[in-house]
ROKE-130906 format. One record per residue (C-alpha): x negated, y negated, z. Coordinates in steps of 0.1 Angstrom, whole numbers, padded with zeros to 4 digits, always signed. Layout:
BEGIN
XYZ...
END
This chain:
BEGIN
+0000+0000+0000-0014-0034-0008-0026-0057+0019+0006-0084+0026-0006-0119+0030+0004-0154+0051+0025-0178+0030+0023-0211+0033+0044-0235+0014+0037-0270+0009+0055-0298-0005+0041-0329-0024+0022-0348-0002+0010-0383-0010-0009-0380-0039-0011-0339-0043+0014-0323-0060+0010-0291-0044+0030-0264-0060+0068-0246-0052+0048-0213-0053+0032-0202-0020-0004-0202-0009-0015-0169-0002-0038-0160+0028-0052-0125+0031-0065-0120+0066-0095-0096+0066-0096-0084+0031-0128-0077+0029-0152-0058+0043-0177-0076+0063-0203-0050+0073-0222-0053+0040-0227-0077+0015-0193-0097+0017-0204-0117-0019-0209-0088-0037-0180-0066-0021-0156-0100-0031-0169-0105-0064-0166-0068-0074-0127-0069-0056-0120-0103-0080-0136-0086-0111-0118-0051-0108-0086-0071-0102-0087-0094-0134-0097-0125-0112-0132-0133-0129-0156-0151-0102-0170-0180-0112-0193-0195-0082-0206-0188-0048-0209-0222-0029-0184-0243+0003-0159-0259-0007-0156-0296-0011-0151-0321+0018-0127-0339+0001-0093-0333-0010-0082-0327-0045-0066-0299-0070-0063-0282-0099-0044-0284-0130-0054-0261-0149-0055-0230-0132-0050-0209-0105-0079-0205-0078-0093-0176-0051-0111-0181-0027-0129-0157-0008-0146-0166+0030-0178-0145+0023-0200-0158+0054-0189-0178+0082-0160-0197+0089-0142-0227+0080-0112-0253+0088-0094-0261+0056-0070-0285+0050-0041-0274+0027-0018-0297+0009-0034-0333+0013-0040-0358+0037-0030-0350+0073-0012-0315+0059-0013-0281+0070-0049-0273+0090-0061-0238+0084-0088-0218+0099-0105-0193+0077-0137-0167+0087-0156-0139+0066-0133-0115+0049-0104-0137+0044-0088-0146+0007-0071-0176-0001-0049-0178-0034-0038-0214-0041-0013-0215-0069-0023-0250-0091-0015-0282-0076-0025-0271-0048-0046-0293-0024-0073-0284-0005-0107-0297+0013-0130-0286+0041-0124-0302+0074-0158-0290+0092-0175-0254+0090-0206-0232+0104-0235-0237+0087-0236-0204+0074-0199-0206+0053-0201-0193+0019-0167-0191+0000-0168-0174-0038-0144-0186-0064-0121-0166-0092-0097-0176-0117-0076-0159-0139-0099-0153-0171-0103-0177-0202-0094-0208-0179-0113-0240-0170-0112-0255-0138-0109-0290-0130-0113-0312-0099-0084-0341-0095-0085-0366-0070-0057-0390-0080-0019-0388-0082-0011-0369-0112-0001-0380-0141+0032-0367-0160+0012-0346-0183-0005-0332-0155+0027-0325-0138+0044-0305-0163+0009-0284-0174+0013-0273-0136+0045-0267-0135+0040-0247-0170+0013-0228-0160+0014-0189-0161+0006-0170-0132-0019-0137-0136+0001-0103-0133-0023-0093-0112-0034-0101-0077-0070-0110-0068-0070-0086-0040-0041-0063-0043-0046-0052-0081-0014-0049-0108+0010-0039-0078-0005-0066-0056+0025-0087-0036+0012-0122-0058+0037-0114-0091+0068-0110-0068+0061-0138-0043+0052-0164-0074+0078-0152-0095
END
């Protein structure tokens, strides 16, 4: 049986759009007793969810339009803030996967020194980084967007196609 995440919705918030679809949060996803990266990368990979960077995540808030985004807490631990300014505070620590559906805003509040976060996407997508109110192209490309049939850490029969249906 796949592993059942968190939801978490979040409605437009000043300037971030967020999305109707709920972030996903996986608690403990992945094994921590070896190498966390690799283990993540390989989950992403074999779930059609190619990864794309090893690195924190930024300190400020912004969001994407044009895709989906994973995230997976590979080394130490975080406190995110999801949705915008003064929005939901989560805290996040090795083995945990976020899936933020576009629109989506998100920034790190503080961390250890030792976080490490790797990102996926669904494949042939470009990421971008907005910062400012969106515009009404930008709305509707979100708002457009597919969603993957598969989930980043529960495969094909993952609980991500149901829940963002």
């Amino acid at each position: 049986m796949p592993p059942q995440p968190q939801t978490l919705i979040l409605d437009a918030n000043a300037w971030v759009p967020n999305s109707p679809r709920p972030v996903l949060i996986y608690r403990d996803a992945i094994d921590t007793r070896g190498d966390t990266a690799a283990a993540a990368e390989a989950m992403f990979a074999a779930n059609g969810w190619p990864p794309q960077w090893r690195a924190g995540i930024f300190d400020y808030h912004h969001y994407h339009t044009t895709t989906h985004e994973a995230l997976a807490v590979v080394r130490g631990s975080g406190k995110l803030i999801l949705g915008g300014p003064d929005a939901a505070e989560v805290t996040v620590q090795a083995g945990d996967v976020l899936v933020l559906p576009a629109g989506t805003g998100h920034c790190c509040k503080s961390s250890s020194d030792d976080f490490l976060v790797v990102g996926a996407y669904p494949p042939h997508v470009e990421w971008d980084n907005r910062r400012e109110a969106p515009t009404q192209e930008m709305l509707a490309r979100i708002a457009t967007l597919p969603f993957p049939k598969s989930d980043p850490v529960g495969g094909p029969g993952g609980p991500l196609p149901a829940l963002w249906a």
